[in-house]
C-alpha positions as CSV (number, residue, x, y, z in Angstrom):
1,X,-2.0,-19.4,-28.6
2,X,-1.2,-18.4,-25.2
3,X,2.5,-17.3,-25.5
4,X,2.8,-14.4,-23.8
5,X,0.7,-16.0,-20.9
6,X,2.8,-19.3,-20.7
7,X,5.8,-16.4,-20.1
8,X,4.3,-14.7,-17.5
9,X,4.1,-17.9,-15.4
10,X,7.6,-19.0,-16.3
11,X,8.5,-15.5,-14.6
12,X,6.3,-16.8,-11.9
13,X,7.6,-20.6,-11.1
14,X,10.6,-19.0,-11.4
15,X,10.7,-16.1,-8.9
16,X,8.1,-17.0,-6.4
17,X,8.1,-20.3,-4.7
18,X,4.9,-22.3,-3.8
19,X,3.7,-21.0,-0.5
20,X,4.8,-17.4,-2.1
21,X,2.3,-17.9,-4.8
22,X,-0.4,-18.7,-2.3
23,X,0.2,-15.6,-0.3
24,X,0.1,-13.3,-3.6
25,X,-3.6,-14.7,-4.3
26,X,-4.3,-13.9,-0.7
27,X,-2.8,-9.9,-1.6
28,X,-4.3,-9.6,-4.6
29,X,-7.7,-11.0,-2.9
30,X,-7.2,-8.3,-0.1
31,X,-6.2,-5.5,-2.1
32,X,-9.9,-4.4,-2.8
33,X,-10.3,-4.4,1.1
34,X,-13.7,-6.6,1.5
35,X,-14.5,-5.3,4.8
36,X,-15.7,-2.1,2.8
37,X,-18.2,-4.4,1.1
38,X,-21.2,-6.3,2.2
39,X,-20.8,-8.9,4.5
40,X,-22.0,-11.9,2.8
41,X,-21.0,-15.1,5.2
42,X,-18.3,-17.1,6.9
43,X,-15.7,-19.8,5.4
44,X,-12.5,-21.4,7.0
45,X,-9.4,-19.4,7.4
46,X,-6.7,-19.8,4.8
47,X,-2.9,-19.3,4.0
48,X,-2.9,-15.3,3.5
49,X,-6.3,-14.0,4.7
50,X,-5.9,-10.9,6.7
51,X,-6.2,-12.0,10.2
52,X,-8.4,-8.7,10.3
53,X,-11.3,-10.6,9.1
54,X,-11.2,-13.6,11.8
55,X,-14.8,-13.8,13.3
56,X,-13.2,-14.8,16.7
57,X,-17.0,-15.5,18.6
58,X,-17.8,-17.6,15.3
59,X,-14.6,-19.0,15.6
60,X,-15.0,-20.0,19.0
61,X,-18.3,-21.6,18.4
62,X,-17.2,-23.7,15.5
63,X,-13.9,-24.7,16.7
64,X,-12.1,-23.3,14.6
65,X,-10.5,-20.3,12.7
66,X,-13.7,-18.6,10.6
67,X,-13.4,-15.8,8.1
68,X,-16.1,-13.1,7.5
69,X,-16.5,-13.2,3.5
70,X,-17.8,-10.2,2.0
71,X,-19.8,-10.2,-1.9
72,X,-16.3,-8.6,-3.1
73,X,-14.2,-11.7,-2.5
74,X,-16.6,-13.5,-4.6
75,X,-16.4,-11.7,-8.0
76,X,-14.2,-8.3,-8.9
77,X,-13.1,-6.8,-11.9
78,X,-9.7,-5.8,-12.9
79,X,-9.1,-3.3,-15.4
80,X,-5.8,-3.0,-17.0
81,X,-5.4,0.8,-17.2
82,X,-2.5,0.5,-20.3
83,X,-1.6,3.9,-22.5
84,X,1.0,2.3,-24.1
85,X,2.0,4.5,-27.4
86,X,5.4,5.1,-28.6
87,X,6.8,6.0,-25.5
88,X,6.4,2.1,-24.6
89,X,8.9,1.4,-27.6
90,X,11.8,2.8,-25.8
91,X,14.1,1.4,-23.8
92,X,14.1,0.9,-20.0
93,X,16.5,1.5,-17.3
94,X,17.7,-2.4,-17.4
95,X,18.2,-2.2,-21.2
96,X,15.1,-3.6,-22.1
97,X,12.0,-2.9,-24.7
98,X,9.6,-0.9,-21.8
99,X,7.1,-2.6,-23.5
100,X,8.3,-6.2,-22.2
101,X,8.1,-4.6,-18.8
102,X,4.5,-3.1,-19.3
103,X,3.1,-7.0,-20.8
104,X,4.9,-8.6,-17.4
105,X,3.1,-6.4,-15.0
106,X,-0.2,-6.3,-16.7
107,X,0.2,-10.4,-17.1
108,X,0.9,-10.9,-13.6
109,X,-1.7,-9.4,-12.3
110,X,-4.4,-10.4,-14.8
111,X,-3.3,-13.8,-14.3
112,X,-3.5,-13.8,-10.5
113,X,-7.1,-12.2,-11.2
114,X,-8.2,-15.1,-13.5
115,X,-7.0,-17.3,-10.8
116,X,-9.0,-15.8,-8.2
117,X,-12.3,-16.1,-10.8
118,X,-12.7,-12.3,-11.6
119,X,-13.0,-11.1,-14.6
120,X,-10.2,-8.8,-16.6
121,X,-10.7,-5.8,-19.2
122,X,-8.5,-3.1,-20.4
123,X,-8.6,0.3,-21.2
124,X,-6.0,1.8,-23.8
125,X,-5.2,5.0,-25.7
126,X,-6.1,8.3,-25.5
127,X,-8.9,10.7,-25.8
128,X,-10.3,10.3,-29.2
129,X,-8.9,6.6,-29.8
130,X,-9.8,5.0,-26.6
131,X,-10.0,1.2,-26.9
132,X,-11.9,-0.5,-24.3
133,X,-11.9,-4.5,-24.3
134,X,-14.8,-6.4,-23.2
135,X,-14.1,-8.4,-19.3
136,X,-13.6,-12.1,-19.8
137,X,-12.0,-14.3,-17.0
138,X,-9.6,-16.7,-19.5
139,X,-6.2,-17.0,-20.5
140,X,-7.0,-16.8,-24.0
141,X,-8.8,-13.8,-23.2
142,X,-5.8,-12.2,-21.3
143,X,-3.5,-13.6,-24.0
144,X,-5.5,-11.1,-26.5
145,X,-4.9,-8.3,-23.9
146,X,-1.4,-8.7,-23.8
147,X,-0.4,-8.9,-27.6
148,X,-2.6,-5.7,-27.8
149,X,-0.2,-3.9,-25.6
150,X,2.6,-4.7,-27.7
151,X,0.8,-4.1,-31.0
152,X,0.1,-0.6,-29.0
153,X,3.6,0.0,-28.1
154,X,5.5,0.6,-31.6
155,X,8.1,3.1,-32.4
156,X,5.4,3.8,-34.9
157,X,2.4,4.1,-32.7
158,X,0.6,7.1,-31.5
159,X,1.8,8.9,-28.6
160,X,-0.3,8.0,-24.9
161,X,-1.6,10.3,-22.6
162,X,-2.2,8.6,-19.2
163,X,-3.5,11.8,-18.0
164,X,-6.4,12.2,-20.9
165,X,-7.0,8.0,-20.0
166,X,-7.4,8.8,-16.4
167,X,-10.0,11.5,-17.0
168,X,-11.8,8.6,-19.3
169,X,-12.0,6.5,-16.9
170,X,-13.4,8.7,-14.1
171,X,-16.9,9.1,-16.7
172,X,-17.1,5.9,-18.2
173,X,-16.4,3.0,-15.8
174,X,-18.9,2.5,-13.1
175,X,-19.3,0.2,-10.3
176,X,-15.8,-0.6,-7.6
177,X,-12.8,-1.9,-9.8
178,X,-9.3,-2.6,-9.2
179,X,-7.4,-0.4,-11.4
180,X,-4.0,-1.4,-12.6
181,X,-2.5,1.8,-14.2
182,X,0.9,1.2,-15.9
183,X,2.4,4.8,-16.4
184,X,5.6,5.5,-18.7
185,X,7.9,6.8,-16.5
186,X,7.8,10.7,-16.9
187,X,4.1,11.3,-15.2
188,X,3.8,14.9,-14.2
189,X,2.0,14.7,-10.6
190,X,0.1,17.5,-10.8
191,X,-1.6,16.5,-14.2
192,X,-2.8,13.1,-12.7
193,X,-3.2,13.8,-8.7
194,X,-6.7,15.1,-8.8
195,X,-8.1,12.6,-11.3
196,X,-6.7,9.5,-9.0
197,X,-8.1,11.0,-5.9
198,X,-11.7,11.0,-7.5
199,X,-10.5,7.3,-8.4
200,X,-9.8,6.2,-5.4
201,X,-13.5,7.1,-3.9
202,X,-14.9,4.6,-5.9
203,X,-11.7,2.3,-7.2
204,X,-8.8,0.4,-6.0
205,X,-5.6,1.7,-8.0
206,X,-2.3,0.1,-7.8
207,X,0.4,2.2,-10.1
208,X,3.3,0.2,-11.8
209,X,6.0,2.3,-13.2
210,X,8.2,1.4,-15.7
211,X,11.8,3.1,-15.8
212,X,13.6,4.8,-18.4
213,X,16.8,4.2,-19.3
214,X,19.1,6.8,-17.5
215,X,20.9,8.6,-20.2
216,X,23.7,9.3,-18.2
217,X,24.9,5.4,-17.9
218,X,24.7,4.8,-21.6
219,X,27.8,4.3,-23.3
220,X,29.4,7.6,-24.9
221,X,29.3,5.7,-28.6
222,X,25.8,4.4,-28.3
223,X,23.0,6.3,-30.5
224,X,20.3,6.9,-28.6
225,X,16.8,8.3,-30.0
226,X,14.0,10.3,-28.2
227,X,11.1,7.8,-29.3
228,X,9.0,10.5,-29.1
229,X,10.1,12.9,-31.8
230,X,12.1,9.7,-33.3
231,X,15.7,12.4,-33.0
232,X,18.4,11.7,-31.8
233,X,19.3,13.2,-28.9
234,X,22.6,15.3,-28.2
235,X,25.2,14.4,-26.2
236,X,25.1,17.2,-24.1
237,X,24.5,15.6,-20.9
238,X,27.8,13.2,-20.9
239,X,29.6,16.3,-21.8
240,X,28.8,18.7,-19.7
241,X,29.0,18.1,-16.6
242,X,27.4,21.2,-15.1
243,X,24.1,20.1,-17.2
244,X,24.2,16.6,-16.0
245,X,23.9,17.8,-12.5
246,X,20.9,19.7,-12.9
247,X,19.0,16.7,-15.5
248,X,20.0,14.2,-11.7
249,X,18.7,16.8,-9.6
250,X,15.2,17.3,-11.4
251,X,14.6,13.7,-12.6
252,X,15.2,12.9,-8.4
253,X,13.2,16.0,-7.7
254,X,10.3,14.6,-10.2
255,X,10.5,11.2,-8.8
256,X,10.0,12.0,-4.8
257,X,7.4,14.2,-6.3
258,X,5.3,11.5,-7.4
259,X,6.0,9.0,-4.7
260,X,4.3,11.7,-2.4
261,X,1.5,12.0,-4.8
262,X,1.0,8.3,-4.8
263,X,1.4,8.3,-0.8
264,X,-1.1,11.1,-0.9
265,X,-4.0,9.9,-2.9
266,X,-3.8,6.0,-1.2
267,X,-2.5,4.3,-4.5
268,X,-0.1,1.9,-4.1
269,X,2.5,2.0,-6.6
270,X,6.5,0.2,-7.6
271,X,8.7,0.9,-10.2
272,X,10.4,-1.4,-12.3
273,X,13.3,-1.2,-14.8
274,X,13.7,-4.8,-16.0
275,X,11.4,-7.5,-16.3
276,X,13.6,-9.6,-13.2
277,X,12.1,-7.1,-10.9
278,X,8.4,-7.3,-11.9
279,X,7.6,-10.3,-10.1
280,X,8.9,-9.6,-6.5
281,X,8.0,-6.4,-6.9
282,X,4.9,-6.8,-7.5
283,X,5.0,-9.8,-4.3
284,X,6.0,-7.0,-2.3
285,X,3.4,-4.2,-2.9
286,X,0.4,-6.9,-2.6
287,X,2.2,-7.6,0.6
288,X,2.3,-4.0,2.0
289,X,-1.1,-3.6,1.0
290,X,-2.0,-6.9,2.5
291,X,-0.7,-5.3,5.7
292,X,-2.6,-2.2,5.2
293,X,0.7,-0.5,4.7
């Protein structure tokens, strides 16, 4: 029953050790930053509370290290922001279904939520098909969530439209979320920037990429097929070399683009290509915005 979920911590035992797994509670605990919530009351420090929080007169008084708990530690809602579509079918930088990548992410993260007690939904689709799952804090529940995305992420499947979702979200979901937005690798900045900085008055966003595979690394006898239009694509690129240069200097033009986009609006994002890299990069950006990096 829970297959997908009993892979996602396989990736986990596997990539993060015991003490590491401890710390990414405490990130993913801090990355709603409680201290913009209501202070509710005091409980012992632990392993990977920000040392922001330490009530150091309490402390002093008690005898020992006290933490200022705030009504957001104690229940929060993740949403799964997951567009999915056909562009999720192809194939990622590491050789990979994208879709594999996507189901990781989103499975790490819900299951670190569930962990922590809170609650996780998901939003998927695009204007005029929006599918919007109820919040349950289970792993049969997150198991459901999971074999959505793939059912979502056929060669078959509609096309996705992060932009469109983003706008959803921004009327329909109320209250302070965490939002976990994972974007097919291709988001024009300018169609998204505005939308995540009304997000990020009222949400937390952290932004998962997940890479294409670069057409210029593929072997010269390989097929390969724009999911999007289902055509193959021309081989234009490997043989000229004039047009190569140009497709490496926008795709690295588009990409810094973004990154600044992200820096700008205050979401913290990664990128991954293969399903490896999901985990500790994942450890790393709960880290940084542990930090308050």
């Amino acid at each position: 029953m829970t297959r997908l979920v009993h892979k996602v911590k396989g990736k986990l035992s596997i990539h993060v050790r015991r003490r590491s797994v401890a710390l990414l509670d405490g990130g993913y605990a801090s990355v709603h930053k409680g201290r913009s919530m209501d202070f509710d009351d005091l409980r012992e420090y632990a392993v990977g509370d920000d040392i922001r929080d330490i009530d150091w007169k309490a402390s002093a008084r008690h005898g020992s290290m006290l933490i200022k708990r705030y009504v957001a530690e104690r229940h929060f809602s993740l949403i799964i922001v997951m567009p999915a579509g056909r562009e999720m079918a192809a194939t990622a930088a590491g050789g990979e279904p994208k879709r594999e990548i996507a189901v990781l992410a989103a499975g790490v993260l819900g299951w670190l939520a569930i962990r922590h007690g809170d609650d996780v939904a998901m939003i998927s689709g695009a204007p005029g098909r929006i599918h919007a799952t109820r919040a349950r804090s289970s792993e049969g529940h997150l198991e459901h969530l999971l074999q959505e995305t793939l059912a979502r992420s056929q060669p078959d499947s509609p096309s996705s439209d992060l932009p469109g979702l983003l706008r959803h979200i921004t009327r329909n979901v109320k209250g302070r979320k965490v939002l976990l937005v994972v974007a097919d690798d291709g988001v024009e900045p300018a169609e998204v920037e505005d939308t995540l900085r009304s997000l990020r008055l009222r949400h937390e966003v952290i932004w998962v990429d997940v890479a294409d595979l670069d057409p210029l690394g593929v072997d010269p006898e390989t097929l390969v097929r724009d999911v999007a239009v289902d055509h193959p694509l021309p081989d234009l690129l490997l043989s000229d070399r004039e047009l190569a240069a140009a497709f490496t200097r926008s795709e690295s033009t588009r990409r810094h683009d973004i990154e600044a986009m992200l820096r700008r609006t205050d979401v913290s994002s990664a990128r991954a290509g293969h399903t490896d890299e999901v985990v500790p990069m994942i450890v790393k950006m709960l880290e940084r915005r542990r930090r308050g990096r």
